[in-house]
N, C-alpha and C positions, 0 to 999 in steps of 0.2 A: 483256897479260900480268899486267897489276897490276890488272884489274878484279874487280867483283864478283863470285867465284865461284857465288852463289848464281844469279844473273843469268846467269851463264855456264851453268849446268845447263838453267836453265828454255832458254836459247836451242836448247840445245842437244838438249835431248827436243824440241826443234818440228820442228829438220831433221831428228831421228831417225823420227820418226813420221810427218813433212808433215801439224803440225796448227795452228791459229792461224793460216790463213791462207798459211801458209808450206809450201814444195815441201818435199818429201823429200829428202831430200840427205845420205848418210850418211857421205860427205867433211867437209860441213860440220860435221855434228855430231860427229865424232872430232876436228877443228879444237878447239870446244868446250869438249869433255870433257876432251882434254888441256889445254887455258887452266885448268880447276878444278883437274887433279890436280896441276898444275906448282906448286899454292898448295895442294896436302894435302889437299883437300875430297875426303870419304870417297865419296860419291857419284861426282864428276869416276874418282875412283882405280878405284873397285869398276867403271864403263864402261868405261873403256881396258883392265880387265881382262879384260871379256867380247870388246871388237873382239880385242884380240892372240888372245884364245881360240879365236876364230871368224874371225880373217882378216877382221876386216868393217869397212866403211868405210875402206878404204886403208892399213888396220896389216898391219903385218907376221904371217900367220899364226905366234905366237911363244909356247908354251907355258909356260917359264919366264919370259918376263916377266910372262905372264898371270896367273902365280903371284904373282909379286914383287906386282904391284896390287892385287890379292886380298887378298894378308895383308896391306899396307897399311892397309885398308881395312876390312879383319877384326878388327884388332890398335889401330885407331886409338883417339887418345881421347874421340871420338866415332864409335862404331863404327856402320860400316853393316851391318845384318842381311843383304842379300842375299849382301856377299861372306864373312860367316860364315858362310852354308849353303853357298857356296861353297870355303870350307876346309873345312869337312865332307867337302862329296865328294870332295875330292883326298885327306884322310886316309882315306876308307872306300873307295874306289876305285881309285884312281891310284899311292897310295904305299904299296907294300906292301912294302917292307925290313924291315920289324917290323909283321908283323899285329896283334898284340895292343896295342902299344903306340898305332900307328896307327889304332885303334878307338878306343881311349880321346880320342885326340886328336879324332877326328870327333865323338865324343860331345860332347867336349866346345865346339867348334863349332854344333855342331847343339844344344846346348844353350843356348850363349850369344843366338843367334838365335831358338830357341822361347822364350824367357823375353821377348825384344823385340816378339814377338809375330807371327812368320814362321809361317804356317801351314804352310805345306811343310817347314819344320826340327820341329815341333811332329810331326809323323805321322814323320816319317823317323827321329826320337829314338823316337819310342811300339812301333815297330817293333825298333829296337836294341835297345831295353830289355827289350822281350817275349821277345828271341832272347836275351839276357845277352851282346850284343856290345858293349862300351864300357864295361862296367859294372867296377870294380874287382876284381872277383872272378870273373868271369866267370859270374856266375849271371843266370839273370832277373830284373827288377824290375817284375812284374807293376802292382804300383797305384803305379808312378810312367809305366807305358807308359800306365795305362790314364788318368791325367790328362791325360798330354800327346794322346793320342789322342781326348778329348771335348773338350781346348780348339778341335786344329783342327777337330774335327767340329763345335762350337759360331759357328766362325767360315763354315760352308758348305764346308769343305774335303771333296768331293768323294768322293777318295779314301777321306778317313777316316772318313765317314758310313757306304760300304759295308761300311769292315774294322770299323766297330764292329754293326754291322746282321747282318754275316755272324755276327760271333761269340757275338750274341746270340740269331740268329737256332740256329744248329745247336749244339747242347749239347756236340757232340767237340770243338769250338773249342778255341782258347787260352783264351777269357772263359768258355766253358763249363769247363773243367778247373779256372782257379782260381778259380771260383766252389764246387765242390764240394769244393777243397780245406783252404775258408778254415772 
């Protein structure tokens, strides 16, 4: 309980994965993951987020807590990026009591994690932006979609190789319209 967290993560991606030698075992590594998060380690926090999320490794399938680790982990004061894209999707998906306020909030998640350098929050932001979901006014924010969308294209990000290919590619595009607009 009072060990190294950090020690405790690496343990614990080994029996997540069965790698280093070591079996698969995803009892053991939720064992783990909760040794780190019991000690605040965003990492430890942000996994127990995803088991309760997914019922995996012997958590309780448990949505609200799933959350509860998330924003832990999102909100920490060393924040982990995957469960900021993770707050993202619950504000842009899941929590829809206030649309508009709940965009903003995703944005702003999916912001704090593209700026850490989450290719997947970088394209899902570039995307917002270009619709004007998140955005204070609710308008588009063409050349802030279209940064966040060549960083993660810069990074091999998949996706956003095609949606910047397509839109360069066909001139009715998004990047074809406000290209002739500017």
């Amino acid at each position: 309980r009072d060990g190294d967290p950090d020690a405790q993560i690496w343990i614990a991606r080994r029996y997540w994965w069965g790698h280093g030698g070591v079996d698969q075992d995803p009892d053991m590594a939720r064992q783990y993951f909760q040794l780190a998060a019991d000690q605040n380690h965003p990492e430890g926090l942000y996994n127990m987020g995803v088991m309760h999320m997914n019922g995996a490794g012997g958590a309780a399938l448990d949505y609200e807590r799933a959350l509860h680790y998330f924003r832990r982990a999102a909100d920490h004061e060393h924040p982990f990026h995957m469960a900021q894209h993770a707050m993202g999707n619950h504000y842009r998906f899941l929590n829809t009591a206030h649309p508009q306020k709940d965009q903003i909030m995703a944005a702003t998640y999916f912001k704090k994690a593209a700026d850490a350098g989450n290719a997947d929050s970088q394209y899902v932001l570039a995307i917002m932006l270009k619709d004007g979901h998140g955005t204070p006014d609710g308008r588009p924010d063409i050349p802030s979609a279209l940064r966040y969308m060549a960083r993660a294209a810069s990074t091999g990000h998949v996706r956003s190789m095609n949606y910047m290919s397509h839109g360069l590619y066909d001139p009715e595009s998004w990047l074809g319209h406000f290209a002739r607009t500017q």
